[in-house]
Every structure is written in C-alpha cells, then in structure tokens.
C-alpha positions in Angstrom: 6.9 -11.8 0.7 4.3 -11.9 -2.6 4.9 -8.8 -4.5 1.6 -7.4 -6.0 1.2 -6.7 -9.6 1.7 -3.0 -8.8 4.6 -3.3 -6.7 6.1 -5.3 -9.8 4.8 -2.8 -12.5 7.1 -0.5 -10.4 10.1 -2.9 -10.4 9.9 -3.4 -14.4 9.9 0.0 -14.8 12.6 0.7 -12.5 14.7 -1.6 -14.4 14.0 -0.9 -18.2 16.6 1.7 -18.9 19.3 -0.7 -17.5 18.5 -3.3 -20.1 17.8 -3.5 -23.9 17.3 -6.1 -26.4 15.3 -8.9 -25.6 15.3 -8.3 -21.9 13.6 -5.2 -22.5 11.3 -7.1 -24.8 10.7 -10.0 -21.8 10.1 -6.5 -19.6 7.8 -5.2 -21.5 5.8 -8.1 -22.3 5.4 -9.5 -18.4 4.5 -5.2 -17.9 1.8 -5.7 -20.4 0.6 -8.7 -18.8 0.4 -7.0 -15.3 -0.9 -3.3 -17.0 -4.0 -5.2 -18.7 -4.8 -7.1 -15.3 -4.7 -4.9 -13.3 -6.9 -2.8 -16.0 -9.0 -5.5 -15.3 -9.0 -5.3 -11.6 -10.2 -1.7 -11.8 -12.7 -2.2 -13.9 -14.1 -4.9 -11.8 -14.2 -2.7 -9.0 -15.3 0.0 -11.1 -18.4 -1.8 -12.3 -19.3 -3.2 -8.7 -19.1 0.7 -7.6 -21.6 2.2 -10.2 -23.7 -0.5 -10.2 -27.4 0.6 -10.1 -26.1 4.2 -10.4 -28.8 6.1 -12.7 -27.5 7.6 -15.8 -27.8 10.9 -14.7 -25.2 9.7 -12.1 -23.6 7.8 -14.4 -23.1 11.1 -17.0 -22.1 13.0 -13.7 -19.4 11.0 -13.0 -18.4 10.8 -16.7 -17.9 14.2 -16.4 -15.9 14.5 -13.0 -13.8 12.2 -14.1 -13.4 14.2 -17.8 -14.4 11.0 -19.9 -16.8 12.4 -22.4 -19.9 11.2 -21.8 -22.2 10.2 -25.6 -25.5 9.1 -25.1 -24.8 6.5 -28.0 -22.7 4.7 -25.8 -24.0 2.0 -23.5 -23.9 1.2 -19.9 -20.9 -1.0 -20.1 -19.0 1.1 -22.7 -19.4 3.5 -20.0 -17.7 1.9 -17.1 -15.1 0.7 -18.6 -14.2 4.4 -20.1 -14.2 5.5 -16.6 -12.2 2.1 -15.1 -9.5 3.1 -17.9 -9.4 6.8 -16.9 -8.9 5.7 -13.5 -6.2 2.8 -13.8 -4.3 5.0 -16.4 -3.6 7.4 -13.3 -2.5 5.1 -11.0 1.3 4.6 -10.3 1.7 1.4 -11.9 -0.2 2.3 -15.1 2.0 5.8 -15.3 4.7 4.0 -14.9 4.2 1.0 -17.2 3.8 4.0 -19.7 6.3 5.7 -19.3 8.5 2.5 -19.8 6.6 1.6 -22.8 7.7 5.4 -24.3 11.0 5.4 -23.2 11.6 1.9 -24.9 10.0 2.7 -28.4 12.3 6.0 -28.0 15.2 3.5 -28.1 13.5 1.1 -31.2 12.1 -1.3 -29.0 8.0 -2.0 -29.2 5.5 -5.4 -28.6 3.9 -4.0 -31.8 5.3 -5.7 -35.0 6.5 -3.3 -37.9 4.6 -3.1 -40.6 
C-alpha cells in the first residue's frame, strides 16, 4: 500500500518523541520535505480555485479566512497567504508542527546555531 505524504507526516510525528539524536534529525528533515510539498500541493490547488476570482472576492476570502488582506500585495502574494493559512490547519501540517516544537524543546532544530 503507498502511504501518502500526509499519512507519513502523521507517522513522523507519531514517532519523534521515541527517538533523539540524529534520528530525530533524519525525522525532521524527510517531515520538512513532505510539510513544504504538500505546502505546495495546496497552493496548487489553491491557485486553480481562485483563479479569475475578482479582487473584491479575492479580499473577501482574505478575510474569511483571517489572512490580512493589503492592497500593496499582489495577486500571487495573495494566494499563496491563503494556500499557507489553509495547509497550516491541516492534520499533517499541525502535526509536523507540533513535532518541530517539541524537538527544539529537547535541543534539536534543522536551523544551524548561530
């Protein structure tokens, strides 16, 4: 059976606390790898959704979806705000976060120290 990249966002998260060192690291890195696609994903299907939407509509669903809406921003700025509110409230993406907190609580981070 082909696990999806959600279903596996899941399964990484699932299995971070058991783990540290670099098997958190290799967790954390194939989890940012699978948050940024499927990032991508929803702002693919984001764009296809609002396409040809007027920007009244556009400014409308800016605000539905509590992404603040600025007029200096353009149309493509504006999708992808509203693709990232979205995938940041999926499952996976909570998830993935929560992972990502929980292992920089216990010194671990893809970000190099400065």
């Amino acid at each position: 059976m082909m696990t999806t990249s959600t279903q596996r966002l899941l399964e990484l998260s699932a299995a971070a606390p058991a783990v540290d060192g670099e098997d958190l690291l290799d967790l954390l890195r194939e989890g940012n790898v699978l948050y940024h696609q499927g990032l991508q994903e929803t702002h693919q299907a984001t764009a296809t959704r609002l396409q040809g939407m007027s920007t009244a509509d556009l400014a409308a669903a800016a605000d539905a979806a509590e992404v603040p809406y600025d007029a200096s921003r353009n149309r493509a700025e504006m999708v992808l705000l509203l693709a990232l509110a979205e995938w940041d409230m999926t499952p996976a993406a909570l998830a993935y976060s929560a992972m990502v907190e929980d292992a920089a609580r216990r010194g671990f981070s893809l970000l190099p120290e400065e």
